[in-house]
C-alpha positions in Angstrom: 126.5 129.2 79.7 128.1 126.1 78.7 126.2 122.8 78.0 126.4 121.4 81.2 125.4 124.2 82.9 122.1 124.5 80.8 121.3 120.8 81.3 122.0 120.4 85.2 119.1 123.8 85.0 116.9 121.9 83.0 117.1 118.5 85.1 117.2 121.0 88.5 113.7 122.2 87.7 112.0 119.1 86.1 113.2 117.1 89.0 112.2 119.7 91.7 108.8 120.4 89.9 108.1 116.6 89.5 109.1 116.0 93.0 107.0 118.3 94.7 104.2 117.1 92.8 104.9 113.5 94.2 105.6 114.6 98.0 102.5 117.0 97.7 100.3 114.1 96.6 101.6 111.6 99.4 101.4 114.3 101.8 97.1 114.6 100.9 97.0 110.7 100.8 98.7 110.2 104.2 96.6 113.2 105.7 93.4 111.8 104.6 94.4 108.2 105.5 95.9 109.6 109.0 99.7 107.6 108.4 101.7 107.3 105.7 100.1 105.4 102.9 102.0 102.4 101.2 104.1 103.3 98.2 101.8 103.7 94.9 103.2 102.5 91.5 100.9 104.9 89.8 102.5 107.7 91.5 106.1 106.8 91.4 105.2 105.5 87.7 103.8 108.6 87.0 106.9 110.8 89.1 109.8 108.7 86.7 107.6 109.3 83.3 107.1 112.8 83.9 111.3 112.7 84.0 111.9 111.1 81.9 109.8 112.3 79.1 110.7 116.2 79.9 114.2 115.1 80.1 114.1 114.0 76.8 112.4 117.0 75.4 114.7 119.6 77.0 117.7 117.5 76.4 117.0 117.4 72.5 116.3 120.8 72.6 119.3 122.3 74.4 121.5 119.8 71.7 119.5 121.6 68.9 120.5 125.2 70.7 124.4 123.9 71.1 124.9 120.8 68.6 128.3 121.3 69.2 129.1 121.8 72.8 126.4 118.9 73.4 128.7 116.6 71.3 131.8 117.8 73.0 133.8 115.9 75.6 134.3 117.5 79.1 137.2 119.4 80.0 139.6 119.2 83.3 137.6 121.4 84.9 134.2 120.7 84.2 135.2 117.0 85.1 136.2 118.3 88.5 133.2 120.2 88.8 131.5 117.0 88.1 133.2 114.9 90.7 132.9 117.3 93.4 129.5 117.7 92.6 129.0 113.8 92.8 130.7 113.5 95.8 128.5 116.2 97.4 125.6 114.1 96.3 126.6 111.0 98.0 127.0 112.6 101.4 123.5 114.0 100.6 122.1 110.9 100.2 123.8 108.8 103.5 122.7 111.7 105.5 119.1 111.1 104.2 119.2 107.3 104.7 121.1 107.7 108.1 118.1 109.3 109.2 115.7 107.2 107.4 116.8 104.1 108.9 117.6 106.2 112.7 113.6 106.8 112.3 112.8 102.9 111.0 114.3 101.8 114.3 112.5 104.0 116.6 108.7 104.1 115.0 109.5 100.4 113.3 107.6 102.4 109.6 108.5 100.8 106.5 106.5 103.3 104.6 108.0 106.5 105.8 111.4 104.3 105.7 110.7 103.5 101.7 109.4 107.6 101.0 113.0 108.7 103.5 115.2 106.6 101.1 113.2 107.8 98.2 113.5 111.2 99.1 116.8 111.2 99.7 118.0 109.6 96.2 116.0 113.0 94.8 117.5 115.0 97.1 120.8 114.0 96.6 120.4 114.6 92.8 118.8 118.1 93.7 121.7 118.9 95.3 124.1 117.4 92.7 122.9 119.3 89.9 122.5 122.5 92.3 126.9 122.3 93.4 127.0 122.1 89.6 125.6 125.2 88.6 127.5 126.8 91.5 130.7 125.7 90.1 130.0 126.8 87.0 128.9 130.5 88.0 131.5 130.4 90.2 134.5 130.2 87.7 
């Protein structure tokens, strides 16, 4: 399993882990409150340091486990991976704020308009590092 591969796994799971612990939270909040509550910097503070402190950690470990594929540059085909995978992403992400904005224009809810784009960037980087492990098992 190449470098790449490994990280886009360890990024797939922190970021899915740490985002349903963020939609989970504002799903209780906004069930309680009966609508969707106003975006809270203590949990979207709380969603980013929880990235970006198990980023860190798996990302020095997995350079530790392959110093030298971890220094190495990308080859034609992991680049291509890499693009595709991006591009994927970005469609990903104007679906989600298609719809976010469809919705803002209909119920006229900046809140569920901030947690649709929101979602969507997370989404869109779910399913970025998800193409990319697909390539790479693919061959």
């Amino acid at each position: 399993m190449s470098f790449q591969e490994r990280s886009a796994w360890a990024m797939l799971i922190i970021l899915s882990v740490a985002f349903f612990d963020l939609a989970h939270s504002v799903y209780n909040a906004s069930m309680h409150a009966q609508q969707v509550i106003d975006p809270s910097w203590m949990l979207l503070g709380k969603f980013v340091g929880t990235i970006i402190v198990l980023a860190i950690a798996s990302h020095i470990i997995l350079a530790i486990i392959q110093p030298k594929q971890a220094e190495g540059k990308l080859d034609e085909r992991e680049k291509t991976i890499a693009l595709f995978s991006s591009h994927i992403s970005g469609i990903v992400l104007a679906i989600g704020l298609f719809f976010g904005l469809g919705h803002y224009m209909i119920h006229e809810d900046g809140n569920a308009l901030f947690y649709t784009a929101f979602g969507s960037l997370v989404l869109s980087q779910i399913a970025e590092y998800v193409i990319l492990i697909w390539k790479h098992r693919r061959g």
